[in-house]
N, C-alpha and C positions, 0 to 999 in steps of 0.2 A: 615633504614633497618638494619635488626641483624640477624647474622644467632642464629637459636634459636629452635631444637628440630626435628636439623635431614634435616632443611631447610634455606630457606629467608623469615622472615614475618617485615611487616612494622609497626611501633608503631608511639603512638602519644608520643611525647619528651617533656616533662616541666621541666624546669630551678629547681635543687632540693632548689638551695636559693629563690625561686619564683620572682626574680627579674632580673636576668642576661638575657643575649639573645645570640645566638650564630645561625650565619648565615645558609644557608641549605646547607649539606655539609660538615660543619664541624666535624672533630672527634672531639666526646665529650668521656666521660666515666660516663658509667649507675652505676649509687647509689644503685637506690630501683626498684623493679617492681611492679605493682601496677594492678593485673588483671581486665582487661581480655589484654587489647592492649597498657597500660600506664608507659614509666618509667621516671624517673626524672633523670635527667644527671647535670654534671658539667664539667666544661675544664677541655682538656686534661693535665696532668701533666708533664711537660719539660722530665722527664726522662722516659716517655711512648712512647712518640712519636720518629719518626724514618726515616729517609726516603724514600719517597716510589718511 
């Protein structure tokens, strides 16, 4: 789910190395978007992340 254009819409997420896997839930960070509902993500990077 990503807020995206004023809302919440749900995408479909693929690994941008096409190989990683990252469980449901996890924060990742989007790479590329890929219309119409496709982005490709990779893990989040140590200094992004934060407590929540």
């Amino acid at each position: 789910m990503l807020a995206f254009q004023g809302g919440t819409n749900a995408f479909m997420a693929c690994p941008y190395d096409g190989t990683s896997y990252y469980p449901v839930g996890e924060r990742v960070l989007v790479m590329y978007f890929e219309p119409p509902q496709t982005v490709y993500v990779e893990a989040m990077p140590e200094f992004l992340k934060h407590d929540e």
